[in-house]
MITOR-80858 format. One record per residue (C-alpha): residue number from 1; residue in one letter; x, y, z. Coordinates in pm, 1 decimal, always signed. Example, Ala and Ser with C-alpha at 12.3 -4.5 7.8 and 13.67 -1.06 7.14 Angstrom:
2
<atom 1, "A", <+1230.0, -450.0, +780.0>>;
<atom 2, "S", <+1367.0, -106.0, +714.0>>;
This chain:
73
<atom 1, "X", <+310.1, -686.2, +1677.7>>;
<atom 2, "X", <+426.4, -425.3, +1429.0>>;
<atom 3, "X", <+651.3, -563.7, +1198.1>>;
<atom 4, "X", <+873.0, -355.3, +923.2>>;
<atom 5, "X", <+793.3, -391.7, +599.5>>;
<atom 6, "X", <+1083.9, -373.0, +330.5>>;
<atom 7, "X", <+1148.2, -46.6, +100.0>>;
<atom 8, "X", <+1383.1, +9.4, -134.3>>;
<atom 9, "X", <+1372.4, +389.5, -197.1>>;
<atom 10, "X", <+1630.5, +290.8, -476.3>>;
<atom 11, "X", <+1423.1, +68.3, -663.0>>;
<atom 12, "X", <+1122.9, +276.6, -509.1>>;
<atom 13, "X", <+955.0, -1.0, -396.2>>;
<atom 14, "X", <+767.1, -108.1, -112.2>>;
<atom 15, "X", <+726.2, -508.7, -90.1>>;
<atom 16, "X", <+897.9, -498.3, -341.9>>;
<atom 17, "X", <+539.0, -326.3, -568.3>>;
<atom 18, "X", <+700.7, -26.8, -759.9>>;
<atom 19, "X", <+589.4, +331.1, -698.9>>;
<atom 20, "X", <+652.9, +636.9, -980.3>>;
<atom 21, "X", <+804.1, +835.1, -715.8>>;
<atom 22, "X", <+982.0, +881.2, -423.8>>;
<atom 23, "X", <+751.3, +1136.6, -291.1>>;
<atom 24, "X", <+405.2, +873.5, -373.2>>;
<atom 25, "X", <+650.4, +572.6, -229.1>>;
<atom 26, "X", <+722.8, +737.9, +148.8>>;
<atom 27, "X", <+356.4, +914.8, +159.6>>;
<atom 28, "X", <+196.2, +581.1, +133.2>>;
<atom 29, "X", <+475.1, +413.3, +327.3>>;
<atom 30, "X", <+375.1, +641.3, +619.8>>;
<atom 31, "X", <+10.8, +585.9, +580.2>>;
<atom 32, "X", <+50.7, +219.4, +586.0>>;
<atom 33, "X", <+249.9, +217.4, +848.8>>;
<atom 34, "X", <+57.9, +429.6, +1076.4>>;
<atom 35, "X", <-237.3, +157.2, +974.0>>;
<atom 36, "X", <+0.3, -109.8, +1096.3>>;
<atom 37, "X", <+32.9, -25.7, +1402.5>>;
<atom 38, "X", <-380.3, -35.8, +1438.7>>;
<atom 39, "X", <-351.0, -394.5, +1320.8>>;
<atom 40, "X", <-332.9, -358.4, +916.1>>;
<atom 41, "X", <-132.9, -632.1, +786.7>>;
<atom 42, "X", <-15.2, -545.0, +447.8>>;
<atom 43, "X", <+63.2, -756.5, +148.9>>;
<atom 44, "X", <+186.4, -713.5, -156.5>>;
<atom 45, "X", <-144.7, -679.0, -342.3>>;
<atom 46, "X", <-312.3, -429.2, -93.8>>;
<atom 47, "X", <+15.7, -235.9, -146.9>>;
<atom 48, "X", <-45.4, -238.3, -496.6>>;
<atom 49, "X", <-436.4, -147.5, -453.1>>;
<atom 50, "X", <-333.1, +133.2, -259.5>>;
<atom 51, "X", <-53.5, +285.3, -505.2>>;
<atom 52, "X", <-311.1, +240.9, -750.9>>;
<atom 53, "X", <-567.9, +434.0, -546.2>>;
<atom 54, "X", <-331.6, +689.1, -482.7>>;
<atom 55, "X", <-192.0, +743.2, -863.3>>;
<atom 56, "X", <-516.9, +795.8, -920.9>>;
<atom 57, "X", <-580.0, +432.6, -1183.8>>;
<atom 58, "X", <-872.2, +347.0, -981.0>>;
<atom 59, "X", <-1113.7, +517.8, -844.1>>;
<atom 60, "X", <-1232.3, +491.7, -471.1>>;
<atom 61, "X", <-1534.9, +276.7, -538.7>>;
<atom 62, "X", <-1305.0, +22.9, -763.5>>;
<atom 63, "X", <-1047.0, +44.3, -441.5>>;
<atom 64, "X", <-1365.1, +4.7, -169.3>>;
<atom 65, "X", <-1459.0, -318.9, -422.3>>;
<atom 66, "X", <-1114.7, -490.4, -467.9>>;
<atom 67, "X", <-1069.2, -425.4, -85.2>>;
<atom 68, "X", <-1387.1, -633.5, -36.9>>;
<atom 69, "X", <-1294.0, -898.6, -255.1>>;
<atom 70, "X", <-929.7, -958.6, -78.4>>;
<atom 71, "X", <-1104.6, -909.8, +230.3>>;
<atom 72, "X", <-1028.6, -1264.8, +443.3>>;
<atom 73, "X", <-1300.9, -1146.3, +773.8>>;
C-alpha cells in the first residue's frame, strides 16, 4: 500500500533528511515516489543515500555498496 511520505518544501526536507534545493528535493521526491508505488519502502537513511547520490558526494559504486549493506532481503 503506498503510503505518503512527509516533505517540508520549507525546511526542504523529505523525512525530515535536508536537501540544498528545492529543485534536488521534488526531483528525488518524484523518483522515490514513483519507486513506491513498485514496492520501495523508504527510510530516512536510503533518503539520505539517495540525496547523496544525486548531489553528486558519492559516487554510484559507493551508493550500489551502502545500498547492499542496508539491504534487509
Amino acid at each position: 500500500m503506498f503510503k505518503p511520505i512527509p516533505i517540508d518544501r520549507e525546511k526542504l526536507t523529505l523525512m525530515g533528511v535536508p536537501f540544498p534545493d528545492l529543485e534536488t528535493l521534488e526531483n528525488t521526491a518524484n523518483a522515490i515516489g514513483s519507486n513506491m508505488y513498485e514496492g520501495f519502502e523508504p527510510t530516512p537513511e536510503t533518503i539520505a543515500l539517495i540525496r547523496n547520490l544525486v548531489t553528486n558526494k558519492i559516487t554510484v559504486t559507493q551508493f550500489i555498496e551502502a545500498a547492499k549493506a542496508t539491504s534487509h532481503d
